[in-house]
LUMLOFI-720330 format. One record per atom (N, C-alpha, C): x, y, z; atom name. Coordinates in Angstrom, 3 decimals. Example, Ala and Ser with C-alpha at 12.3 -4.5 7.8 and 13.67 -1.06 7.14 Angstrom:
BEGIN
13.190_-5.690_7.800_N .
12.300_-4.500_7.800_CA .
13.200_-3.300_7.800_C .
12.850_-2.250_7.080_N .
13.670_-1.060_7.140_CA .
12.900_0.030_7.870_C .
***
This chain:
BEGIN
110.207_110.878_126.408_N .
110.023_109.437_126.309_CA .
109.875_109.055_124.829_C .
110.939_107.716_124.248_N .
110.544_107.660_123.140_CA .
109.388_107.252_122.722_C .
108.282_106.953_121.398_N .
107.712_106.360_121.478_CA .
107.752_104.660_121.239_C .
106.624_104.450_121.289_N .
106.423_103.045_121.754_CA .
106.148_102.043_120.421_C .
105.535_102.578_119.403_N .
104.904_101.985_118.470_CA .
105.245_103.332_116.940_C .
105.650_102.313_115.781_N .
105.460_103.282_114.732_CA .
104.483_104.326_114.532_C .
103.318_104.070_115.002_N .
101.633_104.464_114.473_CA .
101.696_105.938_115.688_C .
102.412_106.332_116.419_N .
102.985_107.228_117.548_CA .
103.467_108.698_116.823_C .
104.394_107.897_116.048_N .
105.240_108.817_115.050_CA .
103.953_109.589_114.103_C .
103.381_108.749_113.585_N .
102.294_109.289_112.739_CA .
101.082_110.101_113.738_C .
101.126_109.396_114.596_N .
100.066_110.289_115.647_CA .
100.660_111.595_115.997_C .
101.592_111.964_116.177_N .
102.289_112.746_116.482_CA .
102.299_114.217_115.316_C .
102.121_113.618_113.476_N .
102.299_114.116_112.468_CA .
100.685_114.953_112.209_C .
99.749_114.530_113.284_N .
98.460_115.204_112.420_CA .
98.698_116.857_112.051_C .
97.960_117.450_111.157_N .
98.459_118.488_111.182_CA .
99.555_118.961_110.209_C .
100.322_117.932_110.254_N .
101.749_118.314_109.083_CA .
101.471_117.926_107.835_C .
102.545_118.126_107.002_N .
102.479_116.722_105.590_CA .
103.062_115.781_106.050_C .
102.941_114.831_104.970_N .
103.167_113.356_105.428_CA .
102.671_112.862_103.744_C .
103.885_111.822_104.029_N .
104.173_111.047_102.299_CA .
103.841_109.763_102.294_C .
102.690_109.232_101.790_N .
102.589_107.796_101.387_CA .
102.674_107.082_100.124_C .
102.997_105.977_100.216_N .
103.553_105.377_99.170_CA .
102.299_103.648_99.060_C .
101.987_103.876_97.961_N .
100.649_103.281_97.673_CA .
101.214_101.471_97.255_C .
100.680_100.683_97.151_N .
100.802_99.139_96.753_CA .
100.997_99.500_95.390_C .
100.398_100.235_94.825_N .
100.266_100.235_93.270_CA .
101.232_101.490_93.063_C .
102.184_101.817_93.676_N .
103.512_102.536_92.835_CA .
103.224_104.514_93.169_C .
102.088_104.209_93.581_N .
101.872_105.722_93.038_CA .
102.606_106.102_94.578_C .
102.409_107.538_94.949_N .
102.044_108.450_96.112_CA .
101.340_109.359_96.286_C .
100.844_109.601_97.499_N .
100.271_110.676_98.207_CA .
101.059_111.640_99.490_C .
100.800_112.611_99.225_N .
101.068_113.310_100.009_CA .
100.449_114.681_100.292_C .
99.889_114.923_102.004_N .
98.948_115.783_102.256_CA .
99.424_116.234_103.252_C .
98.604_116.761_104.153_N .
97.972_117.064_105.400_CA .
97.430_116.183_105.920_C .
98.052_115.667_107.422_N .
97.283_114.283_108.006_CA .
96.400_115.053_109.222_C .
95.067_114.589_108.664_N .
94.268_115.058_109.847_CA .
93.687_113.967_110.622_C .
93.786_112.631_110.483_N .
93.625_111.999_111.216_CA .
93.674_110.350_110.608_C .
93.934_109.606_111.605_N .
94.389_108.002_111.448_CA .
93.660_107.142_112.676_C .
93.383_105.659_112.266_N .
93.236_104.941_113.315_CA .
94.435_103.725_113.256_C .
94.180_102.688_113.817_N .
94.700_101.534_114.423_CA .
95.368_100.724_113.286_C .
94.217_100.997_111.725_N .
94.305_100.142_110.774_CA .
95.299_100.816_109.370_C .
95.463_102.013_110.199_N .
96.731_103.079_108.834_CA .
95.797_103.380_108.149_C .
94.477_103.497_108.260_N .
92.958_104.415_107.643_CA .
93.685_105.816_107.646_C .
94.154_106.407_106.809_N .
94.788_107.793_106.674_CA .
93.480_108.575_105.667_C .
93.315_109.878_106.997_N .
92.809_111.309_106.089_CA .
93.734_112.239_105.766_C .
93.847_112.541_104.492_N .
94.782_113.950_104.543_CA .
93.769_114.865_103.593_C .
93.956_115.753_103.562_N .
93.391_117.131_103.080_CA .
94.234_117.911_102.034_C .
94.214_118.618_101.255_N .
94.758_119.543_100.751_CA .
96.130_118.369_99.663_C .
95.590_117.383_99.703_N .
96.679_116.038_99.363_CA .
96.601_116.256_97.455_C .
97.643_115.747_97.384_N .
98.576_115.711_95.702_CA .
98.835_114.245_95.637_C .
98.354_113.613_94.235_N .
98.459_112.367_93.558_CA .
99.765_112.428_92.654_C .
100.737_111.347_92.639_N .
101.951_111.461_91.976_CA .
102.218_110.102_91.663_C .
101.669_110.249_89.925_N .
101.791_108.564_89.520_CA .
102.545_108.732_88.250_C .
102.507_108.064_87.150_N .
103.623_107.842_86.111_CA .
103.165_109.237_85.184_C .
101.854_109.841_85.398_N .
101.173_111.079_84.511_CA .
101.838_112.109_85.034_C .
101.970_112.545_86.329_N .
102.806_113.648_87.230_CA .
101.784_113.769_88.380_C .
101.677_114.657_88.773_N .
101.568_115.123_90.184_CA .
99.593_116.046_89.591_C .
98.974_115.419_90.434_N .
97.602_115.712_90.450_CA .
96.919_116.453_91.433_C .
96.003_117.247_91.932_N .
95.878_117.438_93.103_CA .
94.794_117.088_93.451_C .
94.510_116.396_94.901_N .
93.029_115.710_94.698_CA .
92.144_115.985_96.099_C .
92.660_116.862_96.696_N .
91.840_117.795_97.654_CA .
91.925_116.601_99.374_C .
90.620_116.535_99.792_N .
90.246_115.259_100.691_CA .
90.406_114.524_99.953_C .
91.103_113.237_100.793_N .
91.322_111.981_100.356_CA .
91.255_110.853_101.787_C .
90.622_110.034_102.139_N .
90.792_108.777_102.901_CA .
91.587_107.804_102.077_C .
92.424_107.606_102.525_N .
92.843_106.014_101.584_CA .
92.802_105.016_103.328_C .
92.627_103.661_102.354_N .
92.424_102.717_103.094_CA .
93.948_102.141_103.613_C .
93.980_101.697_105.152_N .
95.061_101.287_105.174_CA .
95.930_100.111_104.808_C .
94.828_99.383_104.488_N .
95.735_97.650_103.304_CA .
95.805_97.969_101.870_C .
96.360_99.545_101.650_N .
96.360_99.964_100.543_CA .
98.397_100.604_100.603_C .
98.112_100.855_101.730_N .
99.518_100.991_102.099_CA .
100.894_100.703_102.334_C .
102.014_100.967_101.743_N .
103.185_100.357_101.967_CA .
104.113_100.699_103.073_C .
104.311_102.377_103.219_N .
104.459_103.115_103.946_CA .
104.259_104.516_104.208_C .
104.092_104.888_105.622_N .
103.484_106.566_105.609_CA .
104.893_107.440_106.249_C .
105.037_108.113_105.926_N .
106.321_109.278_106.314_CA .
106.165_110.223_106.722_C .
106.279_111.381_107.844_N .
106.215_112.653_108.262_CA .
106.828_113.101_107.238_C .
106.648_114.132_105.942_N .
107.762_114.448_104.790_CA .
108.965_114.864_105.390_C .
109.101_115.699_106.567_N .
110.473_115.758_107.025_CA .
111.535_114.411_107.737_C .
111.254_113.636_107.049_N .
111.443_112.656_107.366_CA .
112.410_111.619_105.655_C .
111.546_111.866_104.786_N .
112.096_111.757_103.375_CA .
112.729_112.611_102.637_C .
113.953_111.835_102.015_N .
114.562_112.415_101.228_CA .
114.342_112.816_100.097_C .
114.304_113.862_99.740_N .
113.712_113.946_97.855_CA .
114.479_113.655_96.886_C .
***
């Protein structure tokens, strides 16, 4: 059955990486261990990638009205 709602796809991703792309240009990309209703994303083991390079910043919550979009990485092209 397909799913029903975007937020499905991501439910589906806990566990994997997964690529977000921030209001302010930057990205993240981690390990999604868990999400709610509002795109409240935890990832773990997550890497910061802004105009300096690629950071690594362990646990991270970002808020979800911080968000533009979230990606299963097998999902993006590099």
């Amino acid at each position: 059955m397909p799913d029903k709602r975007p937020i499905d796809v991501l439910d589906k991703s806990k566990g994997k990486r997964i690529l977000v792309r921030l209001k302010n240009g930057n990205r993240i990309n981690g390990v999604l261990e868990a999400l709610d209703m509002h795109l409240n994303l935890w990832l773990s083991n997550a890497e910061l990638t802004d105009e300096e390079g690629v950071k690594r910043i362990g646990d991270v919550l970002i808020r979800g009205d911080t968000v533009v979009f979230a990606s299963p990485e097998e999902n993006v092209s590099k």
